[in-house]
Legacy VTK file of the C-alpha trace (Angstrom):
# vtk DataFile Version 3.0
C-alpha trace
ASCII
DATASET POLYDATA
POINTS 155 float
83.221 -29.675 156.772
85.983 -27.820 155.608
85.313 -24.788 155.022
86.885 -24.196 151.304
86.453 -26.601 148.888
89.826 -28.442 147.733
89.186 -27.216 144.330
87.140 -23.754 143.179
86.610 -24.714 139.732
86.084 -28.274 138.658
84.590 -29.115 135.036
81.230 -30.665 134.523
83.320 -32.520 132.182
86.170 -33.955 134.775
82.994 -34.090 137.242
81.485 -36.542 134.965
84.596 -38.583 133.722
87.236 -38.258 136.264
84.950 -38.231 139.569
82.238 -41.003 137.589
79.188 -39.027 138.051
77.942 -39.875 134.170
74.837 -38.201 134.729
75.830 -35.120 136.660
73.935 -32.804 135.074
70.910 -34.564 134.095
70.377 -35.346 137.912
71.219 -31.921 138.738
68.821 -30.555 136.558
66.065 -32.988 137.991
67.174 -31.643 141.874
66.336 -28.213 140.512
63.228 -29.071 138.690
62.031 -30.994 142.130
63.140 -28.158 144.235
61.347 -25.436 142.324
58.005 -27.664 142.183
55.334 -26.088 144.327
54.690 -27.847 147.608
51.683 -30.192 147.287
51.777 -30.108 143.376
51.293 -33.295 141.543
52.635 -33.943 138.312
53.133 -37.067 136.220
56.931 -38.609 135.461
56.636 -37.220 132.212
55.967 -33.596 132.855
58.552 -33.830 135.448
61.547 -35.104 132.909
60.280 -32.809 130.536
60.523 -29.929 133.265
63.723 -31.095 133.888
64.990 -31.574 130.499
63.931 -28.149 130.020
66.561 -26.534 132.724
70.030 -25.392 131.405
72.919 -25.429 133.680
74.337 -21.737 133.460
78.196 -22.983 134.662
80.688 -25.077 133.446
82.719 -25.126 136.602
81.629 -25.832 140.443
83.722 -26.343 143.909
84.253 -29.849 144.489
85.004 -30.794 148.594
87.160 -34.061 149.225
86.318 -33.740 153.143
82.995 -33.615 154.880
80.602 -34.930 157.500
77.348 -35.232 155.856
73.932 -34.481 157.460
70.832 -35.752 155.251
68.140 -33.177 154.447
65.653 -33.366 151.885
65.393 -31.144 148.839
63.781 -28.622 150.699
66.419 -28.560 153.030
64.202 -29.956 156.533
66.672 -32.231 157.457
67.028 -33.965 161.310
70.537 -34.238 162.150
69.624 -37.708 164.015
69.134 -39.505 160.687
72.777 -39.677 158.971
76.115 -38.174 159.672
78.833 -39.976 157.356
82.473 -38.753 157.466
83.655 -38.841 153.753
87.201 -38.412 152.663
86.739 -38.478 148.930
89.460 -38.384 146.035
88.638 -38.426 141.819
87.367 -41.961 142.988
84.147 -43.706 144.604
83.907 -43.875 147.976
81.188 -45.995 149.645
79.102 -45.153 152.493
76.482 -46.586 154.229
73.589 -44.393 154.695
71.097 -44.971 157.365
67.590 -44.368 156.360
66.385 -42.927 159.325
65.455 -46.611 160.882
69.351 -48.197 160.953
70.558 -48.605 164.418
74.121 -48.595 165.997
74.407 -52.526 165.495
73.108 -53.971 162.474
72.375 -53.381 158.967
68.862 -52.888 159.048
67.752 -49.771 158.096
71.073 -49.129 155.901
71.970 -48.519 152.395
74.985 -48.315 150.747
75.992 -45.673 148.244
78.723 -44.444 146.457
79.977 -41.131 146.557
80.978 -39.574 143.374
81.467 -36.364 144.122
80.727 -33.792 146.894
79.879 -30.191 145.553
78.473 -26.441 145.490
76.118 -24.763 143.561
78.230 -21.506 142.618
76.767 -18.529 144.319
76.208 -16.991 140.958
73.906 -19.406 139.801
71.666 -20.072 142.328
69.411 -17.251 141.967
69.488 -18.413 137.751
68.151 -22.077 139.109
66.013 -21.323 142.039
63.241 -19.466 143.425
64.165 -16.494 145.479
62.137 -18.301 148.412
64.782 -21.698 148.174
68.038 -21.646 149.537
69.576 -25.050 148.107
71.754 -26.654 150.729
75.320 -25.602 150.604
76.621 -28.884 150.046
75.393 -31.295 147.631
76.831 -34.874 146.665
76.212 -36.799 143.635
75.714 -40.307 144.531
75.367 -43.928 143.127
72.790 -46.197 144.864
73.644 -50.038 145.499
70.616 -52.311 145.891
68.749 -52.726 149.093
70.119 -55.441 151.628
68.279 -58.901 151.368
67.706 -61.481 154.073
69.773 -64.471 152.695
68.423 -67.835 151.665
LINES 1 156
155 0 1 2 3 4 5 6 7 8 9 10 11 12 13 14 15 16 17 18 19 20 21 22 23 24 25 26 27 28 29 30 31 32 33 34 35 36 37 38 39 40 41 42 43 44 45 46 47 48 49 50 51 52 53 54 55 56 57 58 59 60 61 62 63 64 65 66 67 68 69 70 71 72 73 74 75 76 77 78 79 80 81 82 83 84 85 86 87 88 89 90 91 92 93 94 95 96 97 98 99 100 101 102 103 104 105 106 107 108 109 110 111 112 113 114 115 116 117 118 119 120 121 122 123 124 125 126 127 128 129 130 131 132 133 134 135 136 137 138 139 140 141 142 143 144 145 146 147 148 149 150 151 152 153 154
């Protein structure tokens, strides 16, 4: 990872058009509403989009990274740096990855995905304690990323 980003202060605007995450913030805003949840509380879809529709994004610029090696870890932040590394050189374009769900192997493509990477970002320091618990620490790295469909077996 490097360890500043390439830019310090990218709009959620170019985020959105120039990098082609449409629905940067709306996702963001669902990360934080899922990350602030309670462990072991159930809610249904709806209260959970309206929980997220309810959080306001207090910036209008972030650091954006163009180079990284990626280590999966759940919104918590428990991660197991066995399950994914991906080296990512990312531009104002997509870049796709294949992401191994924990089961891939080192031959194969069962138990991969493929994704595309929109953009690769921080939080900025002054917002996090706005967004999150004091008890969370959101990972330092976050991408925004575009899911392909599963692979199939062919006919």
């Amino acid at each position: 990872m490097t360890k500043h980003p390439i830019f310090k202060a990218v709009t959620l605007d170019k985020v959105m058009n120039k990098y082609g995450a449409v629905h940067f913030c709306e996702s963001l805003a669902r990360y934080v509403a899922k990350a602030t949840l309670p462990a072991n509380t159930t809610i249904t879809a709806r209260q959970f989009e309206d929980q997220a529709a309810n959080i306001h994004i207090p910036f209008q610029t972030l650091p954006v990274f163009h180079k990284v090696k990626w280590l999966l870890v759940d919104v918590r932040g428990h991660g197991d740096p066995l399950v994914m590394v991906v080296i990512v050189v990312l531009a104002p374009q997509f870049d796709t990855v294949f992401i191994n769900d924990g089961t891939g192997r080192s031959l194969g493509i069962k138990g991969y995905q493929i994704a595309q990477v929109c953009v690769i970002f921080s939080i900025p320091p002054k917002a996090i304690p706005i967004l999150f618990l004091s008890s969370f620490e959101p990972p330092k790295h976050l991408a925004y990323i575009e899911w392909f469909s599963a692979f199939h077996v062919p006919d």
